[in-house]
N, C-alpha and C positions, 0 to 999 in steps of 0.2 A: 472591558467588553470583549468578550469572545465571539468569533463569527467564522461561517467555513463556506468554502466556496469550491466545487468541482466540477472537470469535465470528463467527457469519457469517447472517443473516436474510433473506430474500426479502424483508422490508417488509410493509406494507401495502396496496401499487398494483401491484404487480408481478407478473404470474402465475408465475413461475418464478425461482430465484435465477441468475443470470447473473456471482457473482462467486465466487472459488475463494479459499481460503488452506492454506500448509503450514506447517508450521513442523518445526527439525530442532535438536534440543540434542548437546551432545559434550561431551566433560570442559573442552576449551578455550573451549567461547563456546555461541552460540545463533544461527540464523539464522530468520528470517521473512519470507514472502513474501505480499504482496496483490494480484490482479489482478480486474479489469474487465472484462468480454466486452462486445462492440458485434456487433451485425452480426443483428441479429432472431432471432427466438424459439426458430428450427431450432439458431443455431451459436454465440450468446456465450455459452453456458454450455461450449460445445465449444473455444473458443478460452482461456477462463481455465483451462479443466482442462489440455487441451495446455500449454499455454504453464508453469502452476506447475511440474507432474509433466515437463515437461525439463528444466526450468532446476534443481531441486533433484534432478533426477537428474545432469546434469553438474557441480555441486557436489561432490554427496556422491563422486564419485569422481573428485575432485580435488586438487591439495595446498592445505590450508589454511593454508598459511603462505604465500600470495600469497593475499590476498583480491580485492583491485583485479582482478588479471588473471581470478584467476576468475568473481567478477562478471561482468564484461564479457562473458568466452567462454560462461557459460551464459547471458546475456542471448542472446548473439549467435545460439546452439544453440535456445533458446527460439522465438527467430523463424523461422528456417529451419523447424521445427515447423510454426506455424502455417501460414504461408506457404505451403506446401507442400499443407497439407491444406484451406486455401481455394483453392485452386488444381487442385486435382483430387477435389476431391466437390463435386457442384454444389448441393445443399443449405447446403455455407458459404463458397459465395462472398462475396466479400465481409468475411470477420469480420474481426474482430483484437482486440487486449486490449491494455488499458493491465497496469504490472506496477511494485510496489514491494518491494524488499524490503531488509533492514536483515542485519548481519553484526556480532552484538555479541562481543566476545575480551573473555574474562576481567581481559585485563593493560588492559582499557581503550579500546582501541582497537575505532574500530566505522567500518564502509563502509557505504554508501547508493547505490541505485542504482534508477531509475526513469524509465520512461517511459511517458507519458500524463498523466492529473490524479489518478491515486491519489498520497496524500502521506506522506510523513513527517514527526512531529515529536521533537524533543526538550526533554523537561518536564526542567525542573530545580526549584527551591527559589527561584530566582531570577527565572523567566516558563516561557516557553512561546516555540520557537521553530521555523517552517518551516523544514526543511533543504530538502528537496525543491522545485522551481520546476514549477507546472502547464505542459505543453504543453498549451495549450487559447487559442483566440480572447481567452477575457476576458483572461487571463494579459499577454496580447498587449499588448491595449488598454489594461491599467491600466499595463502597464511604458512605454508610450508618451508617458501620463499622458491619454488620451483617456476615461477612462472613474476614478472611484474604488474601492478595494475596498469599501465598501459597496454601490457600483452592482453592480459583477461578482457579489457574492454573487444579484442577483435578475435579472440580464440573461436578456434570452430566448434566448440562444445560448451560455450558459454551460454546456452538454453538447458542443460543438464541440471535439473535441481535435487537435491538429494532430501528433500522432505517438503511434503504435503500434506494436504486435509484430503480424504478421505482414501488414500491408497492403503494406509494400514489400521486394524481396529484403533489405534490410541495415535494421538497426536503429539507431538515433543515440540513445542513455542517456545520462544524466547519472548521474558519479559523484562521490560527497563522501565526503573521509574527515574523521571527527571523531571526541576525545577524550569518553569520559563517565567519569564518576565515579560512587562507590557512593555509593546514593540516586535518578542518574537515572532517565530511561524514554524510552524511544525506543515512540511509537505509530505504527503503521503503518493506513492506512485508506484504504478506498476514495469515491467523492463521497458516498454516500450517505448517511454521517454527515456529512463537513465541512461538507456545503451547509445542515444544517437543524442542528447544533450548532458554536455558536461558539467558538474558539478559545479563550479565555477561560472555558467553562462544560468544555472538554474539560482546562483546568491543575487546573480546582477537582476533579473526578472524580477525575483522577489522583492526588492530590496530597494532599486531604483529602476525598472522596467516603468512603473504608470503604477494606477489604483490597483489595490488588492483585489476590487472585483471583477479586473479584468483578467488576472495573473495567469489565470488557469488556462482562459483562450490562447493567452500571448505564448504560452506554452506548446503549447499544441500546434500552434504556427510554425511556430522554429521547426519542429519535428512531421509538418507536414512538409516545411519545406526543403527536407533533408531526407524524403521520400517517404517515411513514416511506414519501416518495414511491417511492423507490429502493430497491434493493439495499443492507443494511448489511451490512458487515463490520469488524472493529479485529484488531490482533494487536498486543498489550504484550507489551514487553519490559524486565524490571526488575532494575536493578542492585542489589546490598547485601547485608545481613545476612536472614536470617530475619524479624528481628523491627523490620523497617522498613513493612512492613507493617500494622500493629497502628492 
């Protein structure tokens, strides 16, 4: 059994929430998606909603027996979206949204696809592992080895992302396809959590926090009460039985 569960909070700093989540279940699998609006007060809230509501509209009338390809083409449909509507209302010049979302199939099989610094993981029993790679400056820096992840975590330019949905005509995603097994969890999340809860406090929540359907709140807790500079949002998705939960 496949099931997803999501929140989404404005924070604590933030006058408005500027990030969007959908999620879409079917008898074969589950999809989720997370996005990030950039572009000031008038248009990231305008650029996460565009950008989710096309990309999960050219899914849901797609074949889901290619996932990879669809993916990709409603990434691609996503952006032309945005794109477009920064481009001709001059209230969101400028915007754009980063975008994660996750494609989990019953039979095991599950696609990753994102671009910006919203992330993926997959929790297992065994750790906790980044699927997704930030397009972001720090990203950059610690892959270079000029900077360590520890630093990156508090760099003053670690909101710098170096690609988006709708800032240029064509979008460049990264896609991953991997195996999960029943008992995983694939979380999906925007910076707002990662930057003020660590990697390690997001295995134990998952994993031994309480029920899965509460994970996402008990998330949001933590990072409320660590001030919750940003935008939060999470969307779990949980493989197994019923009573893996418990």
């Amino acid at each position: 059994m496949v099931r997803v569960f999501a929140v989404t909070d404005r924070g604590l700093v933030r006058k408005e929430n500027q990030d969007y989540y959908d999620t879409m279940s079917r008898k074969d699998g589950v999809l989720g998606v997370v996005c990030d609006g950039m572009g000031g007060a008038k248009s990231g809230n305008i650029a996460s909603q565009l950008a989710s509501e096309a990309f999960m509209e050219e899914v849901s009338r797609s074949n889901w027996s290619e996932p990879v390809r669809t993916l990709n083409d409603a990434l691609g449909i996503a952006n032309e979206v945005v794109h477009h509507r920064a481009h001709t209302d001059p209230d969101c010049s400028g915007m754009g949204t980063t975008l994660v979302a996750a494609w989990a199939q019953k039979d095991g099989r599950c696609v990753v696809i994102n671009i910006g610094d919203s992330r993926a993981y997959l929790i297992q029993s065994s750790g906790i592992s980044q699927i997704t790679r930030d397009h972001s400056l720090v990203s950059e820096l610690v892959a270079l080895g000029k900077i360590s992840p520890e630093e990156a975590r508090k760099h003053p330019n670690k909101n710098i992302i170096t690609r988006a949905l709708g800032t240029d005509r064509s979008a460049n995603g990264d896609l991953f396809e991997i195996d999960v097994n029943p008992g995983d969890y694939l979380l999906l999340c925007s910076d707002g959590l990662s930057n003020v809860v660590t990697d390690q406090e997001l295995l134990y929540e998952v994993l031994y926090g309480g029920n899965c359907t509460t994970c996402c709140d008990r998330l949001l807790e933590i990072a409320l009460k660590r001030g919750a500079p940003d935008n939060v949002t999470a969307v779990l998705i949980c493989t197994g039985d019923d009573d893996d939960t418990e």
